[in-house]
C-alpha positions as CSV (number, residue, x, y, z in Angstrom):
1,X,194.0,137.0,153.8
2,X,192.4,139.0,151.6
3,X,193.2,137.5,148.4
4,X,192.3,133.9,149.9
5,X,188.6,135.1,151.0
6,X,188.1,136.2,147.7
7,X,189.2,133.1,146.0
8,X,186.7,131.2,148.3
9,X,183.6,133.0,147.7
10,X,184.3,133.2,143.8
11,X,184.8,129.0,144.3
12,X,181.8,128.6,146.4
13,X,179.4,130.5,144.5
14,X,181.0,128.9,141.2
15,X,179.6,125.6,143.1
16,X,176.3,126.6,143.9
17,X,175.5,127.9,140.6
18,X,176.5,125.2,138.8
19,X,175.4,122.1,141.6
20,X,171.7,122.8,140.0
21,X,170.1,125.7,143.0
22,X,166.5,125.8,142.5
23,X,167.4,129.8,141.7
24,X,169.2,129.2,139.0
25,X,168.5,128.7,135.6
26,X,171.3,126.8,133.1
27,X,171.8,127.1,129.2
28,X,173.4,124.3,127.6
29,X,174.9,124.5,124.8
30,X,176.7,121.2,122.9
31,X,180.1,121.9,122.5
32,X,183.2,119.6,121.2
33,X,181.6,115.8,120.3
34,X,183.8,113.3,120.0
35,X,184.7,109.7,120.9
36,X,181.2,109.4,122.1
37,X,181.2,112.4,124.6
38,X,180.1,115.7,124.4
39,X,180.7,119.1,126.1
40,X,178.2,121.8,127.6
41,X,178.8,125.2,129.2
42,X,176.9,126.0,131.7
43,X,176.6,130.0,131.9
44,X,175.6,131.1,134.7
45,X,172.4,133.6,135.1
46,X,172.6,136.9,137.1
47,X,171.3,136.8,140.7
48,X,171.2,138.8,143.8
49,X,174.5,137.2,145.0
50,X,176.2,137.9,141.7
51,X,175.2,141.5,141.9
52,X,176.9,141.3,145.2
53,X,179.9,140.3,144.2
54,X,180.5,142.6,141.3
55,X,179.4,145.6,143.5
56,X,182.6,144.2,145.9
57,X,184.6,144.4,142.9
58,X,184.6,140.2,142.2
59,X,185.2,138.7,139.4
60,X,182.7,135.8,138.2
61,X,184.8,132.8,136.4
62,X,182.9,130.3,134.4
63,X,182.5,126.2,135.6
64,X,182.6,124.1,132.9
65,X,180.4,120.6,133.0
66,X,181.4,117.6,130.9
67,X,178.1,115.3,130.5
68,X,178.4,111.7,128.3
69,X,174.8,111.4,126.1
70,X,173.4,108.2,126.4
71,X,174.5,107.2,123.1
72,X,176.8,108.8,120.7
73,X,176.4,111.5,118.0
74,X,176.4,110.8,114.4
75,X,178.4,113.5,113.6
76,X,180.7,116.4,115.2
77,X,179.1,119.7,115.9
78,X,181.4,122.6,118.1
79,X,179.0,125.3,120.0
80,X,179.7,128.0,121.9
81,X,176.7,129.9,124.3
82,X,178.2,133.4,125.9
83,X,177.1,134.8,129.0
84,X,174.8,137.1,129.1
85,X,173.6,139.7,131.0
86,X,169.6,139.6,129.9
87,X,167.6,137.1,132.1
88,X,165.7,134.2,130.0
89,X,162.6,134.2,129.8
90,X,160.5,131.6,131.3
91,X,159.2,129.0,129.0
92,X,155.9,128.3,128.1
93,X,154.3,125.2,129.7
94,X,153.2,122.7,127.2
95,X,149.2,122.5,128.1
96,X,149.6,126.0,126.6
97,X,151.4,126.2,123.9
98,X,149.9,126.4,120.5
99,X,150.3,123.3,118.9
100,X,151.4,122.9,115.2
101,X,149.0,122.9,112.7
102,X,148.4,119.2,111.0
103,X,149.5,118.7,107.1
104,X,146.5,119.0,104.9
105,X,145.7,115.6,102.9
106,X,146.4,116.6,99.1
107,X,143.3,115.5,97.2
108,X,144.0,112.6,94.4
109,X,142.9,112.4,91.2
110,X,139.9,110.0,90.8
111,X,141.1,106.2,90.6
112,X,139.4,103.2,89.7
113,X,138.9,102.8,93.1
114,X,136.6,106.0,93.4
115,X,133.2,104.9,94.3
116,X,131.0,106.6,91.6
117,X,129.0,109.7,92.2
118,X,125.3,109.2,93.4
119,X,122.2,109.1,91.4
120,X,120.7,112.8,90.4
121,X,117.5,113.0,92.2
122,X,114.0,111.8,90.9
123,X,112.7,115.4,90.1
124,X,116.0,116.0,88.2
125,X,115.9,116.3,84.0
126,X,116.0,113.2,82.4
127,X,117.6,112.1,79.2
128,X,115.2,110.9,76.0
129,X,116.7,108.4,74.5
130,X,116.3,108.9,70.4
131,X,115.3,106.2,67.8
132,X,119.1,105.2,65.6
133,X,116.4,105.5,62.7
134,X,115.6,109.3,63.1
135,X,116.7,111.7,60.6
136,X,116.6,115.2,61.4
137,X,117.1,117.8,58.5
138,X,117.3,121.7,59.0
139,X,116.8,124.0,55.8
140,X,116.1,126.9,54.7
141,X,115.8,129.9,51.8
142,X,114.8,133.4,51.3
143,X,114.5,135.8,48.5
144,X,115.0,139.6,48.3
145,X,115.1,141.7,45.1
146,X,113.7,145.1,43.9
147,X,111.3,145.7,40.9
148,X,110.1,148.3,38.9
149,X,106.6,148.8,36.7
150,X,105.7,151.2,34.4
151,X,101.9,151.2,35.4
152,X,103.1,153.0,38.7
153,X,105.9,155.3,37.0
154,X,108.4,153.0,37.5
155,X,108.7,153.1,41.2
156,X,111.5,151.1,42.6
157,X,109.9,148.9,45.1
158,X,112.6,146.3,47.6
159,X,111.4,144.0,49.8
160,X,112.0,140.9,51.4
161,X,109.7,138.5,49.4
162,X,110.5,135.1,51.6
163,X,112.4,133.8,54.3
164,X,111.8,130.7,54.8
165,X,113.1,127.9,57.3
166,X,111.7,124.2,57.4
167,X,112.8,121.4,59.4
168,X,112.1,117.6,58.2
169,X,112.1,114.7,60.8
170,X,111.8,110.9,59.1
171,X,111.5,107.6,61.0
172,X,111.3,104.6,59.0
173,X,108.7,105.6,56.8
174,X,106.9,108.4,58.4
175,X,107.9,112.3,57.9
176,X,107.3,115.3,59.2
177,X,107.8,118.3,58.0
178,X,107.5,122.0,59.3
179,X,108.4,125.1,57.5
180,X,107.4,129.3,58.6
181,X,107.8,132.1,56.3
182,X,109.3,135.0,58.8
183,X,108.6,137.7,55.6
184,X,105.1,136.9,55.7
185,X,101.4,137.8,57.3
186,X,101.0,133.7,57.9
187,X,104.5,132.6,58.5
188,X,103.2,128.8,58.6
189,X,103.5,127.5,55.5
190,X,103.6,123.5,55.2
191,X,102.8,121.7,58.5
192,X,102.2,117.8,57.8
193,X,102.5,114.5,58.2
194,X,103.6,112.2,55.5
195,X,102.9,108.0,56.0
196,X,104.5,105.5,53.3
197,X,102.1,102.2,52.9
198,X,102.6,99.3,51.1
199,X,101.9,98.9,47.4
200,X,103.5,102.1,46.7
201,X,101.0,104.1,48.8
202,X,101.4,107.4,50.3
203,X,98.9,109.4,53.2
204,X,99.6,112.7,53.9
205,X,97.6,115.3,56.4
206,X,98.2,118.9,57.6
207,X,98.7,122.1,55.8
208,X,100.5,121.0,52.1
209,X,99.6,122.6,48.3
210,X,96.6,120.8,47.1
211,X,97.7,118.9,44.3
212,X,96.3,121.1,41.2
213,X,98.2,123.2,38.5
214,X,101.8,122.7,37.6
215,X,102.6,126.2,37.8
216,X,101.3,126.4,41.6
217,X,103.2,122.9,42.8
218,X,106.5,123.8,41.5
219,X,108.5,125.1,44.0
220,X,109.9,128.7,43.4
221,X,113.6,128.0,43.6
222,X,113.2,125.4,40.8
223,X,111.0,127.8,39.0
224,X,113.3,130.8,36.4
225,X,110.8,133.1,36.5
226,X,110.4,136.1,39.3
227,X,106.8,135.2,40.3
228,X,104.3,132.6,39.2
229,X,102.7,134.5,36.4
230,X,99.1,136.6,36.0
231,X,97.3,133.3,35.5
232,X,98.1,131.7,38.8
233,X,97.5,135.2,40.5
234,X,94.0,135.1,38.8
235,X,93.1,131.5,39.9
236,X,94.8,130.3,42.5
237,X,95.7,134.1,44.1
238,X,92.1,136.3,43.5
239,X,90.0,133.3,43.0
240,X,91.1,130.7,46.0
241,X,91.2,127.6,43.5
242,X,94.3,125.8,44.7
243,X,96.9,126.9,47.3
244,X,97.9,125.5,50.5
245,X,95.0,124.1,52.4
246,X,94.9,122.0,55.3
247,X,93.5,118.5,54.4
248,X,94.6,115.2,53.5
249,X,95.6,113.7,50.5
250,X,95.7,109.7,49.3
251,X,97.8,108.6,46.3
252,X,99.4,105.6,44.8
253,X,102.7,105.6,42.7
254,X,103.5,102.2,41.5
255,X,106.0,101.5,38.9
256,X,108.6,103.1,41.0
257,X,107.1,106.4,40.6
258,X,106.1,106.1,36.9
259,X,102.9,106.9,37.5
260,X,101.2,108.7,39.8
261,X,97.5,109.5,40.8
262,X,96.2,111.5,44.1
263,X,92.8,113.1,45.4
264,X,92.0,115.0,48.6
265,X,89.5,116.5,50.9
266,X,90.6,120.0,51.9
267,X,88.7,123.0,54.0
268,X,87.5,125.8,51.8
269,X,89.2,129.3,51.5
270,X,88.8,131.2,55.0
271,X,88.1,134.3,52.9
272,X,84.9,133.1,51.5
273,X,81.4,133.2,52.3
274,X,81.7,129.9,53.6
275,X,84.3,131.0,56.2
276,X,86.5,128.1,55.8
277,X,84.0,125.7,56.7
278,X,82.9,123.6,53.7
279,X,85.4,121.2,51.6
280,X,87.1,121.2,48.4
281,X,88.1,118.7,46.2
282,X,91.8,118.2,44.4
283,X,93.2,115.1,41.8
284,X,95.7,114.9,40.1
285,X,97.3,111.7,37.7
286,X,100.6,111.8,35.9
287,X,102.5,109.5,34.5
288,X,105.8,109.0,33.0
289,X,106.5,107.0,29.7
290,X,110.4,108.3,29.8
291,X,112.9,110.1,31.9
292,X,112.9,112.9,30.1
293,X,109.2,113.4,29.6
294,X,105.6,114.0,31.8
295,X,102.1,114.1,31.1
296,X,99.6,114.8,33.4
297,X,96.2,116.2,34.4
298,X,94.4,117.7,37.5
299,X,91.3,119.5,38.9
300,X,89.5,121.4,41.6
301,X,86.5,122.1,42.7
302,X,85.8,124.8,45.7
303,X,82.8,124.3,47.5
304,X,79.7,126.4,45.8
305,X,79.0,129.8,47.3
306,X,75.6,131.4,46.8
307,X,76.6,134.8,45.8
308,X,78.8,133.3,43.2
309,X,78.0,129.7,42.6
310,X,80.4,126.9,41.9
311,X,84.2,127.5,41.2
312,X,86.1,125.2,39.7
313,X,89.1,124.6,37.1
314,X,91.0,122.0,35.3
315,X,94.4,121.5,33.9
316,X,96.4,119.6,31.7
317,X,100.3,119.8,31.8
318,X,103.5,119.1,30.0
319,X,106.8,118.6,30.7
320,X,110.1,118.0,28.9
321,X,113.7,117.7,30.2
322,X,115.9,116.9,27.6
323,X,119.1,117.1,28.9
324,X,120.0,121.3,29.8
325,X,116.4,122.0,28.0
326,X,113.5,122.1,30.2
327,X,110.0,122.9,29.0
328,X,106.9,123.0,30.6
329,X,103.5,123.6,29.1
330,X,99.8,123.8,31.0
331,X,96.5,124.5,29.6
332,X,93.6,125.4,31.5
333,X,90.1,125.8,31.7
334,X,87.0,126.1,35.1
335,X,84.7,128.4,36.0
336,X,84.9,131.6,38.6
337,X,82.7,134.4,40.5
338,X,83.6,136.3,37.3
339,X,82.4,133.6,34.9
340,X,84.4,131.1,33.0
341,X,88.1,131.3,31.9
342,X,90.5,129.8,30.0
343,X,94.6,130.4,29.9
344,X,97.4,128.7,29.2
345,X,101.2,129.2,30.3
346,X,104.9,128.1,28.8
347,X,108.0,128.5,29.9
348,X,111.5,127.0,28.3
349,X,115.2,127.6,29.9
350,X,118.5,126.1,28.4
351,X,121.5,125.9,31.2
352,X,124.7,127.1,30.2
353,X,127.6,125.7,32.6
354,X,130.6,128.3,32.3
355,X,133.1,126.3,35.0
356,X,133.8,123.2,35.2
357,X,131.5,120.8,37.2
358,X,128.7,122.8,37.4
359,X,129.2,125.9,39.9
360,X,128.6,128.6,37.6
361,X,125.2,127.9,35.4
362,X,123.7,130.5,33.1
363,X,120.2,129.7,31.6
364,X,118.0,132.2,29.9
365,X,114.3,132.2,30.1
366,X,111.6,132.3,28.0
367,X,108.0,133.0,29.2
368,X,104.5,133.2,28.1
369,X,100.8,133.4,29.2
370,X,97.5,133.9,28.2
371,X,94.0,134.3,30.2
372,X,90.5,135.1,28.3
373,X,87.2,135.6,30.3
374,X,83.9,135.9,29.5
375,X,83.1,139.1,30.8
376,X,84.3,141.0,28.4
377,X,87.3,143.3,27.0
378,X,88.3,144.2,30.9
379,X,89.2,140.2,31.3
380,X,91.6,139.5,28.7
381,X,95.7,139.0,29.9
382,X,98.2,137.8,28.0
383,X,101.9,138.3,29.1
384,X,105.5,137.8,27.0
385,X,108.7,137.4,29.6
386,X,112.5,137.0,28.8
387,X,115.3,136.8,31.5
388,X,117.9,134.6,32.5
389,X,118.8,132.9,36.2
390,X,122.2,133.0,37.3
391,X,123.5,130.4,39.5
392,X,126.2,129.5,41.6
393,X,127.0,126.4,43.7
394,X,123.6,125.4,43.5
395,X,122.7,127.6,46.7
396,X,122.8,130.9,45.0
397,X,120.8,132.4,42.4
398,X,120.6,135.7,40.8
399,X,117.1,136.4,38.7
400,X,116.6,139.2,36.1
401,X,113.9,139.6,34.3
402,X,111.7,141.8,31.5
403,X,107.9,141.2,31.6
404,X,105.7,142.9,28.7
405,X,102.0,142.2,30.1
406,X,98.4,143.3,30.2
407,X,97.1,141.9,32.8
408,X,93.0,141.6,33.7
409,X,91.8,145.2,34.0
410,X,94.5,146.7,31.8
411,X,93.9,149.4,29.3
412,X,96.7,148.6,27.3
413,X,100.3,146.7,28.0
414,X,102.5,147.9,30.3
415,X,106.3,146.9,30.8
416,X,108.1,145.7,34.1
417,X,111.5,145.0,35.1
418,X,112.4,142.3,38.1
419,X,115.6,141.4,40.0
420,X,115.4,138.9,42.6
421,X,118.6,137.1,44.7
422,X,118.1,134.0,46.5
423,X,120.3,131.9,48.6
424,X,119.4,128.2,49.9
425,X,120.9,125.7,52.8
């Protein structure tokens, strides 16, 4: 009887636990799939009744369920789920569980399709359109060197004499052009405005030289020498005739350039007694017969000052390229605050072109000049300089020089050695 009883509760319970008792909790697992069926084990989960029963010394058996899907499995899959002693835990209801983040939209690269980005605001920078006919051109130049002179016992003296940076702007024909000196007390230089007419005619206004003396209108990387010479530091330097002014100028160059004649109105020296506010008068006509040869004239006249009277000087140049030989000669004559003068300057160079194509030029230099006043022994100058430029690429050049001089004031002559490197761009 014994044996029976326990066969019957080990049956029943086997049928309550897997009929489905609210109690009880089943796993499934998919076992054996085949032929469109599948197999699940229920395992039954540890209750009061079941702790009974193995306090009695019972034995639990396990109930196996067959259940047919609803439609069949692709493929064959063999699972086993094990009994266990640890209760499941209760799952979570849906309303709160965490849901699954949603996949972030990858952006695309811009397509045609992209609408274009908005207009920038009103106050935003705006672009200026240029004129297709403007010509911008940046240059620049500078000159440093050391000297020596015997009137000061051949102190060595180095400096920066120039550094210089201009920037030209043309439209049509109109240009501008700006250029500073950073080695200098005034670092504005040439500041004007230069108008092309018809009939060959040319207007220009601002700060320019004031077209008198060759000497003073060449510019200093064309001239060889290391300086501009006594006389133009007598007239044009000491004595304000000449120099960059601020004014305006009119000339006319027919025959392509042939000829050419100019006058202007400029303010007077700022160092004067007229404190820079009278006018002074420039011309100056040249004309060219060949290539290869110029003659010319010009003149100033400063406005008179009471302590000294008028000031004034004329000129008459010369000047002859003939192939590497360049020459220029310039006589002069006016009147100062020390009295009247009269000078004259030369200089000659030959160029030398030791490589091929013209990189490396050699040219020696010849130089001399002569100033007489009135006022006596104390005014007389005259000055004898030889030298050579060296040059390289045409934006490098190496000056030395050897000046024998006695210059206004002098007792007797006195020598002086110069060397001077420049670069351009």
């Amino acid at each position: 009887m014994k044996p029976f009883r326990r066969a019957f509760v080990t049956s029943a319970l086997a049928l309550v636990l897997g009929g489905g008792a609210p109690v009880a909790q089943e796993r499934l697992a998919v076992g054996s799939v085949s032929s469109g069926s599948s197999v699940a084990t229920a395992s039954p989960v540890p209750t009061a009744a079941s702790s009974e029963m193995q306090a009695a010394g019972l034995t639990t058996t396990t109930a196996s369920l067959t259940t047919t899907p609803p439609a069949p499995a692709p493929a064959t899959a063999t699972a086993t789920a094990t009994a266990t002693a640890t209760p499941t835990p209760t799952a979570i209801p849906p309303l709160f569980a965490t849901p699954s983040p949603l996949p972030r939209e990858t952006p695309s690269p811009l397509s045609p399709e992209t609408p274009p980005a908005p207009p920038a605001p009103a106050g935003a920078a705006s672009r200026v359109a240029l004129p297709r006919d403007l010509e911008v051109e940046v240059h620049g130049r500078f000159y440093t060197g050391v000297s020596a002179d015997e009137r000061e016992g051949w102190t060595r003296e180095l400096g920066l004499r120039e550094a210089r940076i201009g920037v030209e702007a043309r439209i049509g024909k109109a240009l501008t052009v700006v250029e500073a000196d950073l080695a200098s007390r005034t670092p504005i230089k040439d500041a004007y405005l230069q108008l092309d007419g018809p009939l060959a005619t040319r207007l220009v206004a601002g700060r320019f030289k004031a077209p008198f003396s060759e000497r003073r209108l060449v510019s200093s990387w064309k001239l060889p020498l290391v300086g501009r010479g006594l006389v133009n530091d007598y007239v044009s330097d000491r004595n304000a005739i000449g120099g960059r002014r601020l004014g305006a100028v009119g000339a006319v160059q027919p025959w392509q350039g042939r000829v050419e004649v100019a006058a202007g109105l400029f303010v007077s020296d700022a160092g004067d007694a007229n404190g820079g506010q009278a006018e002074d008068y420039a011309a100056r006509a040249a004309v060219r017969p060949w290539s290869w040869l110029e003659l010319g004239g010009s003149g100033y006249r400063a406005a008179p000052v009471e302590e000294t009277g008028r000031r004034e000087a004329a000129a008459a140049h010369l000047k002859l390229e003939a192939g590497r030989l360049e020459t220029t000669l310039e006589a002069m004559a006016g009147r100062v605050a020390a009295g009247r003068f009269r000078a004259a300057t030369a200089v000659a160079s030959y160029t030398l072109e030791l490589r091929s194509g013209g990189r490396l030029q050699v040219a020696p230099v010849a130089a001399g000049e002569l100033l007489q006043l009135e006022s006596g022994e104390g005014g007389q100058g005259h000055a004898a300089i030889a030298g050579a430029v060296i040059s390289w690429a045409r934006g490098l050049k190496l000056k030395v020089q050897g000046e024998r001089a006695r210059r206004p004031g002098d007792p007797a002559m006195a020598n002086a050695l110069a060397v001077e490197l420049g670069a351009k761009f």
